[in-house]
C-alpha positions as CSV (number, residue, x, y, z in Angstrom):
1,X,0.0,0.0,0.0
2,X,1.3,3.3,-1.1
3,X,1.0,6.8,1.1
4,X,2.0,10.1,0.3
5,X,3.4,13.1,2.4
6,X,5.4,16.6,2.4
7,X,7.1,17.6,4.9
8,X,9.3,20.9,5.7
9,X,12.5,20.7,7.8
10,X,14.7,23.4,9.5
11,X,18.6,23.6,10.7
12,X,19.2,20.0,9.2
13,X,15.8,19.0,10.7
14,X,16.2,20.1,14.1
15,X,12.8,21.5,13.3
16,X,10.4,19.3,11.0
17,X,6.6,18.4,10.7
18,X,4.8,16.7,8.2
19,X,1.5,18.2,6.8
20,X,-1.0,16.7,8.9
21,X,-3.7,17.8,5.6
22,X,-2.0,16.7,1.5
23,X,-3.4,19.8,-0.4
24,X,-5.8,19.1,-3.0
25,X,-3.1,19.7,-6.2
26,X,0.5,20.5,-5.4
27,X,1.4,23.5,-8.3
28,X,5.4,23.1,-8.8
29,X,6.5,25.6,-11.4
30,X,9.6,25.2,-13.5
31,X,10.5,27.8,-16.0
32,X,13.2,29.1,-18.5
33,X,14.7,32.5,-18.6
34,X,15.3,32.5,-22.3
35,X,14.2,36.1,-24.1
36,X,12.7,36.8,-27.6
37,X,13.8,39.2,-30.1
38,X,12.4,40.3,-33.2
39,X,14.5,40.5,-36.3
40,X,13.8,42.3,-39.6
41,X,12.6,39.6,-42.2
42,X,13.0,37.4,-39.9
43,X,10.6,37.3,-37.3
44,X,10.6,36.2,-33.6
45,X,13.8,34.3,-32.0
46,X,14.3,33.2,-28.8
47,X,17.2,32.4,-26.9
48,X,17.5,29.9,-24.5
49,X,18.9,30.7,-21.0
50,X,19.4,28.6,-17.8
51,X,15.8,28.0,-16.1
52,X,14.5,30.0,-13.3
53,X,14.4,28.5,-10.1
54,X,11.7,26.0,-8.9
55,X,8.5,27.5,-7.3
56,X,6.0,25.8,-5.6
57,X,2.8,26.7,-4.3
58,X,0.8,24.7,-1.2
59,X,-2.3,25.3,-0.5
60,X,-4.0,23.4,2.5
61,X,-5.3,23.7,6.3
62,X,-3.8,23.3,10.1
63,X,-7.2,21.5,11.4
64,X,-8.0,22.4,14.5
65,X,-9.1,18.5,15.8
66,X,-8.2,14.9,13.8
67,X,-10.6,14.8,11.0
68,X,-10.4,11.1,9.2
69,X,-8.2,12.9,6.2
70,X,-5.8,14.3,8.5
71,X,-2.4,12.0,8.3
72,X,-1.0,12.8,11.3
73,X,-1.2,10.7,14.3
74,X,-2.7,12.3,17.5
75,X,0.8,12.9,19.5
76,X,2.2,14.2,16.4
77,X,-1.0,17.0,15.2
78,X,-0.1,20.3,16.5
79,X,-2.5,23.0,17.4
80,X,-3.1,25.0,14.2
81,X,-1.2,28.6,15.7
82,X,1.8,26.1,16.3
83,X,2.0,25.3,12.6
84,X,1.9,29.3,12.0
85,X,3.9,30.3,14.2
86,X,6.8,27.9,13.1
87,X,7.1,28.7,9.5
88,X,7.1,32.1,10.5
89,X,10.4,31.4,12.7
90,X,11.8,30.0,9.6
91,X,10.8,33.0,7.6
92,X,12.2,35.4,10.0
93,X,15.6,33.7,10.3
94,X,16.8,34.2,6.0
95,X,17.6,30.8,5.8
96,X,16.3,28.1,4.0
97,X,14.4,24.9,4.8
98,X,13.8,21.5,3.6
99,X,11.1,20.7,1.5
100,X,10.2,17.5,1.0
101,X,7.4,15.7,-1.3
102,X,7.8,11.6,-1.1
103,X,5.8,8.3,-1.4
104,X,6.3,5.2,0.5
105,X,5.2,1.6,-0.4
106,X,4.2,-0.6,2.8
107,X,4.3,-4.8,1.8
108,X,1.3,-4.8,4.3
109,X,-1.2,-2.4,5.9
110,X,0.5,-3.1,9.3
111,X,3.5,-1.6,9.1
112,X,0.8,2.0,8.3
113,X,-1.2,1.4,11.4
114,X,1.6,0.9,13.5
115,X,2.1,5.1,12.4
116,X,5.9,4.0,12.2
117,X,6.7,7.2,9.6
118,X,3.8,9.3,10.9
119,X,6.6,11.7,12.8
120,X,8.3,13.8,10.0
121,X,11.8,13.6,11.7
122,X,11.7,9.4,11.8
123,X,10.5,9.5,7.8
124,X,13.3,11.8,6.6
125,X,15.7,9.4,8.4
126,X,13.9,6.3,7.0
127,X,14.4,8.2,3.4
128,X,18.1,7.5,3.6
129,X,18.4,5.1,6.1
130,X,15.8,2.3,6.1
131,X,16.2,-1.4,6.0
132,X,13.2,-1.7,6.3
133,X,12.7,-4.5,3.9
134,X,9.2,-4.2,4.3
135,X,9.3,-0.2,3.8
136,X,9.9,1.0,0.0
137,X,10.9,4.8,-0.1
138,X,10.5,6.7,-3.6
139,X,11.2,10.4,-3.1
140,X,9.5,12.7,-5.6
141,X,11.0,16.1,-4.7
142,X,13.2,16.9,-2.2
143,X,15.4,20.5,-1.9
144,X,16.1,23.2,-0.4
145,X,13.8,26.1,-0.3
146,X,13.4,29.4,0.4
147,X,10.0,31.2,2.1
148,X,8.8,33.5,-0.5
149,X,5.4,34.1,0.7
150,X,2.6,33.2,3.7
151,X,-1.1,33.8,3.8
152,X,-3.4,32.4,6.3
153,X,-6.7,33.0,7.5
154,X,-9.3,30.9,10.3
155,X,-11.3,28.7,8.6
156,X,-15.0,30.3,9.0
157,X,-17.5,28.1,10.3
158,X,-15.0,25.8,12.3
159,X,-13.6,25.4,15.6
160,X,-10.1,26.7,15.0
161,X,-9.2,25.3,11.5
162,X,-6.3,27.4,9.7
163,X,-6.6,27.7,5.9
164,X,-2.8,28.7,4.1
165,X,-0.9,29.4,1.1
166,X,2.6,28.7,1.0
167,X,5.0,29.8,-1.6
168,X,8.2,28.4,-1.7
169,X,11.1,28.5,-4.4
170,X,14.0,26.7,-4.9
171,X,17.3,27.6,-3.1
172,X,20.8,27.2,-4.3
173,X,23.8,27.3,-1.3
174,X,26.5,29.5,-2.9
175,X,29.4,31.3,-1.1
176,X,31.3,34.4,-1.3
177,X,34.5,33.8,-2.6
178,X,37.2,36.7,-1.4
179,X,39.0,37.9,-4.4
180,X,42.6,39.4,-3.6
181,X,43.2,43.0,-6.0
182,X,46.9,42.9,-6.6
183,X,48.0,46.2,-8.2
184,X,50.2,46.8,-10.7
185,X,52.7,48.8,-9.6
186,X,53.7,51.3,-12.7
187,X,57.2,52.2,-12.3
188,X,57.9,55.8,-13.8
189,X,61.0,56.0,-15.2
190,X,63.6,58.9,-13.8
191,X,64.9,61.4,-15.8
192,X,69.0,61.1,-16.0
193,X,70.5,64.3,-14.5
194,X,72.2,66.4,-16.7
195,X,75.7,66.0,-15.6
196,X,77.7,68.1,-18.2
197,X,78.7,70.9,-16.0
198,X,77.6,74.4,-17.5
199,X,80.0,77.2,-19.3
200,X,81.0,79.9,-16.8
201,X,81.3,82.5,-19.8
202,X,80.4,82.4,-23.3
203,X,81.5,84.1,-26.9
204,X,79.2,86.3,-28.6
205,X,78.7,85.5,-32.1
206,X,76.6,86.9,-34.7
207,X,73.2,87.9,-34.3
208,X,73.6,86.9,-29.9
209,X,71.6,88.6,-27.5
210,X,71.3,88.3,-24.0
211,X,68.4,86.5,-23.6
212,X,68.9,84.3,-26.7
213,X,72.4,83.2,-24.7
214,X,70.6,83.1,-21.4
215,X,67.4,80.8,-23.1
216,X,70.2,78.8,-24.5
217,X,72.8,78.4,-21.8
218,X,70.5,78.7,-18.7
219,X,67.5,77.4,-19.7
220,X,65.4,80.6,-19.0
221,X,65.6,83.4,-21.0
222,X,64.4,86.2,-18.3
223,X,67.9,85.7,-16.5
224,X,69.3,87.9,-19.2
225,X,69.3,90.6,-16.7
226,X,71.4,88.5,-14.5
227,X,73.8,88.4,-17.1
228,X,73.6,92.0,-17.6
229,X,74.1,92.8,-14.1
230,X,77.1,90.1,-13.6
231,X,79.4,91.7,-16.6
232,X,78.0,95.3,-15.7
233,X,76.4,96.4,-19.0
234,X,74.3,99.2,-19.5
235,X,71.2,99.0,-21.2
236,X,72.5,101.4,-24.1
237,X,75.0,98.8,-24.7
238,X,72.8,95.6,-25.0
239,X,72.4,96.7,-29.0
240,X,75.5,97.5,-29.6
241,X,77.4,93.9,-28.0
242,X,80.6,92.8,-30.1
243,X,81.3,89.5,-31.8
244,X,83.6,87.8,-29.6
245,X,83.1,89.6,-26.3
246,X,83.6,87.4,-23.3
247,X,80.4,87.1,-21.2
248,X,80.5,85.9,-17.7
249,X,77.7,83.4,-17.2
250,X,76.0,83.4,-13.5
């Protein structure tokens, strides 16, 4: 005989429960991320991309007392604020949880009335662990998720029922990795020193000036005056400077 059940986990199942009520239809959405574009003469293309992550949607109740559907035993149904209260923990914390959607195939019906996978903890263990010769596991879905969304509302006309909508999508564990920036260090190149040691006078030739002589010699042109000044020349001589004078250079 073959039974059905989800069941959402926490922290490596330190926290689990089973839902004591199967929803009617369980919606699991899987999707591309592919785009179209529209080419001249062409038409419509599409490219395809990874797919999105997996959403599912549940939509069920917390009863409020053991209806024959529910498929919880008695020591294991919780009170229907319990149930809320618990996935809201998980919400609040940003981490993700374990959902898990599996069948199991019993060789008789007394192995189900002795309630032996009933607690959600004992059947995520049996899922990996059973010898249960007598026990068949077959897992349908089983990952890690990610609270996207939760609704709930008392049941009207009831004693406490809880109806709910849970949206979940698929979680993928990545990390961080620390990426080292090593900088290129750019070595600028120094200028060699001029080392040829500079004239202490210089010969006037041809069409020489002052501050041709000190542009050329000295780099700057405006210390023509402290050329003047050095070899005491007047400025009615400054147009009137021989070829071959000596001039003292500062």
């Amino acid at each position: 005989m073959e039974e059905y059940g989800i069941f959402l986990g926490f922290n490596n199942q330190a926290d689990a429960f089973r839902l004591p009520v199967n929803p009617e239809t369980l919606e699991i959405k899987e999707s591309g991320d592919g785009k179209s574009y529209t080419i001249i003469d062409l038409g419509e293309i599409n490219t395809i991309a990874y797919p999105k992550l997996t959403e599912i949607t549940i939509e069920s109740i917390f009863p409020a007392q053991r209806y024959p559907f529910v498929l919880v035993q008695e020591d294991g149904l919780k009170r229907p604020f319990e149930y809320v209260e618990l996935i809201k923990k998980w919400m609040t914390s940003r981490r993700p949880i374990r959902f898990v959607f599996s069948g199991v195939s019993y060789a008789d019906d007394t192995k189900k009335a002795e309630g032996k996978l009933n607690d959600a903890k004992k059947w995520l263990k049996e899922s990996s662990t059973s010898e249960d010769k007598s026990i068949e596991i077959d897992f349908g879905v089983n990952m890690a998720m990610s609270i996207e969304s939760f609704s709930w509302k008392l049941s009207a006309g009831t004693s406490g029922d809880i109806e709910y909508s849970l949206s979940l999508k698929k979680y993928v564990f990545y990390q961080a990795v620390a990426v080292k920036v090593v900088k290129d260090e750019v070595k600028v190149e120094q200028k060699r020193a001029n080392e040829t040691p500079k004239p202490k006078t210089y010969i006037m030739k041809s069409k020489d000036n002052l501050w041709k002589i000190a542009k050329e010699i000295l780099g700057d042109g405006n210390r023509c005056w402290e050329i003047q000044k050095l070899n005491g020349i007047k400025d009615s001589e400054l147009r009137k400077l021989p070829i071959g004078k000596v001039i003292k250079l500062p």
